[in-house]
C-alpha positions as protocol buffer text, in pm:
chain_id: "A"
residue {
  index: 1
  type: UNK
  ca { x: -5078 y: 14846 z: 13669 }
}
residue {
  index: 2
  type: UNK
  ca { x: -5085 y: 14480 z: 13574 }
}
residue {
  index: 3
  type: UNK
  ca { x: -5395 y: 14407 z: 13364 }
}
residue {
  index: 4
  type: UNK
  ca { x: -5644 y: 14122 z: 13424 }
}
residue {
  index: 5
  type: UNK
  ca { x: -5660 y: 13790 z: 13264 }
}
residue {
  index: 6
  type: UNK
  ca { x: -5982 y: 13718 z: 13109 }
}
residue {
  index: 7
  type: UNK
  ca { x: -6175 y: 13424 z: 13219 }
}
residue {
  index: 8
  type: UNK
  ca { x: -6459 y: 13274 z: 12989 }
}
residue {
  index: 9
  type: UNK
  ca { x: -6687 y: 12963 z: 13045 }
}
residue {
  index: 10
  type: UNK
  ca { x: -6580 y: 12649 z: 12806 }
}
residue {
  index: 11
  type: UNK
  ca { x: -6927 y: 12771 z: 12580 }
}
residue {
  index: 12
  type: UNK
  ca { x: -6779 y: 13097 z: 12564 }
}
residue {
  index: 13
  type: UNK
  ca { x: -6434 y: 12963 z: 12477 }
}
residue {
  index: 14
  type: UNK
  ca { x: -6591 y: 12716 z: 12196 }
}
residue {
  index: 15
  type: UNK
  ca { x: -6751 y: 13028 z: 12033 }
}
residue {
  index: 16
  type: UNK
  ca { x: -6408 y: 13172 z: 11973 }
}
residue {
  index: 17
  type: UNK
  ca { x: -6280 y: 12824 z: 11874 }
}
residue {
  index: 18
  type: UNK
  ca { x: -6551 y: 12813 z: 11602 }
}
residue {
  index: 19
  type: UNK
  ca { x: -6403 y: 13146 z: 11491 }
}
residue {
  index: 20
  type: UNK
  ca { x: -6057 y: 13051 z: 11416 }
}
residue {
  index: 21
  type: UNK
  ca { x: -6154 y: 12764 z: 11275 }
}
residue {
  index: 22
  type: UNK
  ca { x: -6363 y: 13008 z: 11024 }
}
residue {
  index: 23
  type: UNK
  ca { x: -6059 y: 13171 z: 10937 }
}
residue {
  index: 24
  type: UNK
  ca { x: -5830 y: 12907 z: 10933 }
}
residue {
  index: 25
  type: UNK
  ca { x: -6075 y: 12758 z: 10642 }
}
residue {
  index: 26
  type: UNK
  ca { x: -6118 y: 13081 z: 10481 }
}
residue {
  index: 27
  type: UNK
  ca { x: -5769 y: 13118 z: 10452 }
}
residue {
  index: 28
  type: UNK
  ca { x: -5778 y: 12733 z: 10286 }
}
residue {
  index: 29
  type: UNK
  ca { x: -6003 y: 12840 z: 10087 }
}
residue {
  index: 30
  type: UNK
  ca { x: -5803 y: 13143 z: 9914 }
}
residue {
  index: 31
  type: UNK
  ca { x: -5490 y: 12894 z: 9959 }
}
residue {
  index: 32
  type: UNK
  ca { x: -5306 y: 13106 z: 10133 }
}
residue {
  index: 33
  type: UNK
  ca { x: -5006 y: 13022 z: 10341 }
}
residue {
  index: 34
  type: UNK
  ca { x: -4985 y: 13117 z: 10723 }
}
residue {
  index: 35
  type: UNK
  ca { x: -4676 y: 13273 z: 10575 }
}
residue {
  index: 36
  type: UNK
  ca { x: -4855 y: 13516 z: 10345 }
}
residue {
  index: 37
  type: UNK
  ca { x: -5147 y: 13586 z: 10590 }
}
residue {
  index: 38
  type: UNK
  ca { x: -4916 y: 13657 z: 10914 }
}
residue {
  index: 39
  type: UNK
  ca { x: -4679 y: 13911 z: 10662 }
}
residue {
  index: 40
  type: UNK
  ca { x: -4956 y: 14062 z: 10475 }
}
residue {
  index: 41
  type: UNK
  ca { x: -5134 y: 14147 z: 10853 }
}
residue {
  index: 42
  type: UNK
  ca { x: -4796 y: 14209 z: 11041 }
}
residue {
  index: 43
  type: UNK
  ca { x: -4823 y: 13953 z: 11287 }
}
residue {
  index: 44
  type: UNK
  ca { x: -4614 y: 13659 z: 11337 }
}
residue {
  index: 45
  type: UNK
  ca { x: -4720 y: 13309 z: 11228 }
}
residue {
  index: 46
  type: UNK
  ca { x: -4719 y: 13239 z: 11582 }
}
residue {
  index: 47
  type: UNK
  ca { x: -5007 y: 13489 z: 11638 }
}
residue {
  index: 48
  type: UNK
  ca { x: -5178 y: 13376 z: 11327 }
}
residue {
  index: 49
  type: UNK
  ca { x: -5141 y: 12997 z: 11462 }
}
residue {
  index: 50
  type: UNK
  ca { x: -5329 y: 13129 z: 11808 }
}
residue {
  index: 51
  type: UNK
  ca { x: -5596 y: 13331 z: 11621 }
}
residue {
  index: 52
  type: UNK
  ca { x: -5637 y: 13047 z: 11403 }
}
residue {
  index: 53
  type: UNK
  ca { x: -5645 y: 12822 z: 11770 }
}
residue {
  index: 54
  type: UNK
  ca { x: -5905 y: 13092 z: 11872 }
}
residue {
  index: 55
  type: UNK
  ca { x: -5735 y: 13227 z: 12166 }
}
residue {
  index: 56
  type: UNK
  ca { x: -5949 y: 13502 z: 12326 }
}
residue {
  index: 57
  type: UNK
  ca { x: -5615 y: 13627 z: 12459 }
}
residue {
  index: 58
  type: UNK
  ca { x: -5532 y: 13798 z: 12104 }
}
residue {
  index: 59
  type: UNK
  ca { x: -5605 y: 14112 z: 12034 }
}
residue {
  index: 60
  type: UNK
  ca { x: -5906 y: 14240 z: 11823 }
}
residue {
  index: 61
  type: UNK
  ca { x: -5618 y: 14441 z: 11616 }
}
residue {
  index: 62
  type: UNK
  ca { x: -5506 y: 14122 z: 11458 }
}
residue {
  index: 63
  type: UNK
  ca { x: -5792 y: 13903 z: 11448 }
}
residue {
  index: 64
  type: UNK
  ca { x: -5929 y: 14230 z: 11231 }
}
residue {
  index: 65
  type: UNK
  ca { x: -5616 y: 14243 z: 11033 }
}
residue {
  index: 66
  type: UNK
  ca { x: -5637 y: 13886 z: 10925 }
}
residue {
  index: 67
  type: UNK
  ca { x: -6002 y: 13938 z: 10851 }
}
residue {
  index: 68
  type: UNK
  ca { x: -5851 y: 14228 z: 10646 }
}
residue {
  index: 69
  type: UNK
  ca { x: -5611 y: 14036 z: 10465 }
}
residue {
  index: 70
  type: UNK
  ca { x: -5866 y: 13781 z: 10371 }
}
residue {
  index: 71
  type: UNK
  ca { x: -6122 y: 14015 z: 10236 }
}
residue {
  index: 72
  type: UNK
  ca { x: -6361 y: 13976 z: 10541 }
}
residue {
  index: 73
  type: UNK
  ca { x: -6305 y: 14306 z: 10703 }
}
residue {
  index: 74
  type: UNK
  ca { x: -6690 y: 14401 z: 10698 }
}
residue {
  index: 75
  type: UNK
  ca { x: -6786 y: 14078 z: 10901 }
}
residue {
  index: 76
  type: UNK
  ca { x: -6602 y: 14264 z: 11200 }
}
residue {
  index: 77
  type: UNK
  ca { x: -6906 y: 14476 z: 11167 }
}
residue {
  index: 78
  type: UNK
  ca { x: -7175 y: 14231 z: 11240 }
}
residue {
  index: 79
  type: UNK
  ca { x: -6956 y: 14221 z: 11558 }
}
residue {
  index: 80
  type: UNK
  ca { x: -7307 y: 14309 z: 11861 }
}
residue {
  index: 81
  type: UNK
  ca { x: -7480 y: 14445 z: 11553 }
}
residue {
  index: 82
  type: UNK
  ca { x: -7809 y: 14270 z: 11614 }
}
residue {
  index: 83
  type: UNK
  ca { x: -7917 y: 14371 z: 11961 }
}
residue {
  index: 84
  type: UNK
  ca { x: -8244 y: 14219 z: 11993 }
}
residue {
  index: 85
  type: UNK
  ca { x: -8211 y: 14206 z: 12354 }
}
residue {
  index: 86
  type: UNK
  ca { x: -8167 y: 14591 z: 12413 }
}
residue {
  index: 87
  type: UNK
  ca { x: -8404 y: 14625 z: 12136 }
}
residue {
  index: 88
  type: UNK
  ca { x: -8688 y: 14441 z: 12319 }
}
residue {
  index: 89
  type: UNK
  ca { x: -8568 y: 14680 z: 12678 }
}
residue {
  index: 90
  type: UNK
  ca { x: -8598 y: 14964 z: 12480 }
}
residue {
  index: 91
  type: UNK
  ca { x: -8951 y: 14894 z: 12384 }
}
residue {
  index: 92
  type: UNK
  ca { x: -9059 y: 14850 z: 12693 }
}
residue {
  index: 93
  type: UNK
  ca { x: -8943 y: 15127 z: 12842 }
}
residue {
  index: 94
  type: UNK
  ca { x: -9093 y: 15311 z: 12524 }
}
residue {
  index: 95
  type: UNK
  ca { x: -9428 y: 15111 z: 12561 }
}
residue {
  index: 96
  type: UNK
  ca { x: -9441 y: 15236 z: 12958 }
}
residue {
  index: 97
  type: UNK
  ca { x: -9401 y: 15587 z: 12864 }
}
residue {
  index: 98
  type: UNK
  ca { x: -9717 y: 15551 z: 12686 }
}
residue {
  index: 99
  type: UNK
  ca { x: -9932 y: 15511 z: 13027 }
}
């Protein structure tokens, strides 16, 4: 079965941009090499030079691996962590019980 290529809107697409370009400074930052970042997450520098692009078409596996080798694995937790909008749904459906 052939699977489906994602389509995002140009917003969605600049929030993934913003992303890699996180990374890529992080990995500035700790002057690391793509070299060194691509070996020490098992990806090729070619995969490190799309996450670092921020293409949604990567997997999650090695956008958390480079996280990983940069120290940042815990921000993959903050990943939907703040639901305010369910939050707020599930209050209302809590406040409605009340009646």
């Amino acid at each position: 079965m052939k699977s489906k290529k994602q389509m995002l809107f140009p917003k969605h697409l600049k929030i993934f941009e913003q992303v890699g370009q996180n990374i890529k400074l992080a990995r500035k930052r700790r002057k690391l090499t793509t070299i060194q970042v691509a070996e020490r997450a098992d990806i090729n520098r070619a995969t490190l030079y799309q996450i670092e692009k921020g293409n949604p078409g990567v997997s999650m596996g090695a956008y958390f691996n480079v996280l990983r080798v940069l120290g940042l694995q815990d921000d993959f937790l903050k990943l939907a962590a703040d639901d305010e909008l369910g939050r707020k749904l599930q209050d209302l459906e809590l406040l409605g019980k009340e009646k």
